[in-house]
C-alpha positions as CSV (number, residue, x, y, z in Angstrom):
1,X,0.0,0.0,0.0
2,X,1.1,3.2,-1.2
3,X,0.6,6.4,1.7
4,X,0.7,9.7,0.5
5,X,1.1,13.2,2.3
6,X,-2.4,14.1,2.2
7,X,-3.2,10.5,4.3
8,X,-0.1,11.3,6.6
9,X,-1.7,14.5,7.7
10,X,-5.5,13.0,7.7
11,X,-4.0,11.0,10.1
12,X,-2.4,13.4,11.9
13,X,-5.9,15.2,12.0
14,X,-7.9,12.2,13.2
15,X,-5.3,11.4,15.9
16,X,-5.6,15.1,17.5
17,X,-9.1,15.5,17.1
18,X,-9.6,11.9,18.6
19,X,-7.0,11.3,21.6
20,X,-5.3,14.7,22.0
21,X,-8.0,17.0,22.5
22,X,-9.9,14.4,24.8
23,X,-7.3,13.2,27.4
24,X,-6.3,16.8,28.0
25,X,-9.9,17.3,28.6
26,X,-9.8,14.0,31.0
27,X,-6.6,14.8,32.4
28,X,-8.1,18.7,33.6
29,X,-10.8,16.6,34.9
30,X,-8.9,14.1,36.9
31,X,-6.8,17.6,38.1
32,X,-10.2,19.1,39.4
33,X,-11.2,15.8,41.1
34,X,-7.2,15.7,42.5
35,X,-6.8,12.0,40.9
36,X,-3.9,13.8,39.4
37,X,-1.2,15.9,41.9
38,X,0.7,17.3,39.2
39,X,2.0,16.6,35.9
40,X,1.4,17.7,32.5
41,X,2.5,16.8,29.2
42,X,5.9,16.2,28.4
43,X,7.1,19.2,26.3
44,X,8.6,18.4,22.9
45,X,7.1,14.7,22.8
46,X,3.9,12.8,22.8
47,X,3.9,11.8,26.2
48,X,2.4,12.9,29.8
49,X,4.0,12.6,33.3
50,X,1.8,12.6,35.8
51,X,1.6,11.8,39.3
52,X,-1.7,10.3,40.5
53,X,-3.1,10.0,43.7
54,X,-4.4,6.6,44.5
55,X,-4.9,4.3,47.8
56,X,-4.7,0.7,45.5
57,X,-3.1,-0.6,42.1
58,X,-6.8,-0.6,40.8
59,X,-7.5,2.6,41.6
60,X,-4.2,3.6,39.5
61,X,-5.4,1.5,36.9
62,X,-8.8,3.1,37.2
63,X,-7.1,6.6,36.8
64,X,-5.0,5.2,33.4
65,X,-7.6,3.2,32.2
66,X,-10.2,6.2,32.0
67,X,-7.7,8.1,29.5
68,X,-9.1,7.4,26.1
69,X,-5.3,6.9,24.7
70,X,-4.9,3.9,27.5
71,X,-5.2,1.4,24.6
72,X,-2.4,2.7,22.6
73,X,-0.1,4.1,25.0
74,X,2.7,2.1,27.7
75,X,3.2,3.7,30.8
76,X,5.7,3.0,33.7
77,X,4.7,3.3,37.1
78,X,7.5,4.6,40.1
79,X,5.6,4.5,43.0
80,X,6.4,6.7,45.8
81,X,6.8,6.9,49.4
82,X,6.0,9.5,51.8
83,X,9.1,11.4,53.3
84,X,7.9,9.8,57.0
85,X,8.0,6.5,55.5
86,X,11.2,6.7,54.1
87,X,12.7,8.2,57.0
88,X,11.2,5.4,59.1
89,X,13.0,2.8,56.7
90,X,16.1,4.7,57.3
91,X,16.2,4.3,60.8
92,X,15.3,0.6,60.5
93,X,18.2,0.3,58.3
94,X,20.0,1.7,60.5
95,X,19.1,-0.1,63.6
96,X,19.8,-3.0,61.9
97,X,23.5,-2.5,60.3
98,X,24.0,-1.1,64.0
99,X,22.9,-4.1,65.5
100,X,24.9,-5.9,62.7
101,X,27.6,-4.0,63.8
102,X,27.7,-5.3,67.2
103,X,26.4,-2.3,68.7
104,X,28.9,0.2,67.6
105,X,28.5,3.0,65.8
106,X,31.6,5.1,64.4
């Protein structure tokens, strides 16, 4: 099959019209509800960052799933900690290398 310009840029067309448009209009949406902390898209690529608030993986899913580019896009998920949290992992780490340590700190 043969494409031509004029098909590359009906594309183009039907892809912004179709998924751009609407999962910014999801995405302010999601902001207003505060699913989504921050984020935006990505400038200079077809891509968003976003961080999303959400108490389960399903929820998360939820979020994604309800962006009408979910079938054609991947995403990677880093989920975070709270600062608290981490610090409390620190000083169980710590206890423990102490304690591994024989007690002695340096």
């Amino acid at each position: 099959m043969t494409w031509s310009v004029k098909q590359g840029i009906e594309e183009a067309i039907g892809f912004i019209e179709q998924y751009v448009f609407s999962v910014l209009d999801v995405c302010d949406k999601l902001l207003e509800e505060k699913k989504i902390a921050a984020g935006g898209p990505v400038g200079g690529a077809i891509a968003l960052a976003l961080v999303v608030r959400a108490e389960s993986i399903q929820e998360l899913d939820d979020v994604l799933e309800s962006l009408p580019i979910w079938p054609l896009m991947q995403t990677t998920v880093i989920p975070f900690t709270s600062f608290d949290g981490r610090r409390a992992a620190g000083r169980r780490r710590l206890d423990d290398e102490v304690h591994r340590a024989g007690g002695q700190r340096s």
